[in-house]
DRENBAZA-848968 format. One record per residue (C-alpha): residue number from 1; y, x, z. Coordinates in steps of 0.25 Angstrom, whole numbers. Each point is the difference from the previous one (the first is absolute). Layout:
BEGIN
{NUM, {Y, X, Z}}
...
! end
This chain:
BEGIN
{1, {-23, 4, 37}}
{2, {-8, -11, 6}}
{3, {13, -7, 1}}
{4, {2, -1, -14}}
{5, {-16, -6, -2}}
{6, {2, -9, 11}}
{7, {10, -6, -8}}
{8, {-8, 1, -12}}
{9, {-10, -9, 7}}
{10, {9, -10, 5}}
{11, {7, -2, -13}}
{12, {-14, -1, -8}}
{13, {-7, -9, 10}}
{14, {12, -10, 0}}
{15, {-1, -2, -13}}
{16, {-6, -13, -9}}
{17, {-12, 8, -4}}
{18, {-2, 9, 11}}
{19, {-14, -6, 2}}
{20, {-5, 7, -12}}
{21, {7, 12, 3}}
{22, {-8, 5, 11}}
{23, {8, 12, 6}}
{24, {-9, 11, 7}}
{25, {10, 14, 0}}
{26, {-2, 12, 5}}
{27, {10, 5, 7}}
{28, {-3, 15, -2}}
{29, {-3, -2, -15}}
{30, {14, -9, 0}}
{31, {10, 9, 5}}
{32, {-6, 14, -6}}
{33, {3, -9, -13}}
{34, {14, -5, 5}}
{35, {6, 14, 3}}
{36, {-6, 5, -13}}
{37, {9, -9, -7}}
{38, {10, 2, 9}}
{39, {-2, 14, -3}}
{40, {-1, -2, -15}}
{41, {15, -9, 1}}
{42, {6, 13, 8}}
{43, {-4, 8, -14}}
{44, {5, -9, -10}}
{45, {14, -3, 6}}
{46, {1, 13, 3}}
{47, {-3, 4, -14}}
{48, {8, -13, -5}}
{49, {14, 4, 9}}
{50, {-1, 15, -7}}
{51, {-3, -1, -13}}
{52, {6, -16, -2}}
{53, {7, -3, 12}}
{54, {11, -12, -11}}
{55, {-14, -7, 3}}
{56, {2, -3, 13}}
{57, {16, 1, 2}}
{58, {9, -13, -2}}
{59, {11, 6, -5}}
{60, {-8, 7, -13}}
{61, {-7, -12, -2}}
{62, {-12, 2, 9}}
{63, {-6, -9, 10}}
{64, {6, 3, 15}}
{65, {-7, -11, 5}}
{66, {-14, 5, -5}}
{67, {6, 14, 5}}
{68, {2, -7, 15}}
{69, {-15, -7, 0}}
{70, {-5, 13, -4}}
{71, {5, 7, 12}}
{72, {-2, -10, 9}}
{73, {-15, 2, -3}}
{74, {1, 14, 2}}
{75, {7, -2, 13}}
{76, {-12, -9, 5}}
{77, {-9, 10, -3}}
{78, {8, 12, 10}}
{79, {-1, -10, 11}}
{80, {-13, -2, -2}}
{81, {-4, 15, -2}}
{82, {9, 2, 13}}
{83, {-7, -10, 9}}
! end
């Protein structure tokens, strides 16, 4: 997870107005929060792909793409459970 806020850092502190946006995470806090909404994610496509899965299926009019990011999160979150 600290990957992810590493980034986070990275992107905010190279912004225009980073210097009024001190950035002072906790790392523990941060990823206890970032599985949660991974978790959270899990749940709602799960629920989403058994009661509506058109939502999410190209070929009923759904959105694959969003479908694909979805899982590609997911997947992020395995490897990092796994390391």
């Amino acid at each position: 997870m600290s990957d992810i806020i590493k980034r986070l850092r990275g992107h905010i502190t190279k912004a225009p107005y980073a210097q009024w946006c001190p950035i002072d995470f906790d790392l523990e806090l941060a990823a206890k929060e970032i599985e949660c909404l991974r978790s959270t994610l899990a749940e709602l496509v799960a629920l989403v792909r058994g009661e509506c899965p058109s939502l999410l299926n190209e070929d009923s009019g759904g959105d694959a793409a969003l479908s694909i990011a979805i899982d590609e999160v997911l997947a992020l979150g395995r490897e990092a459970e796994s390391k």
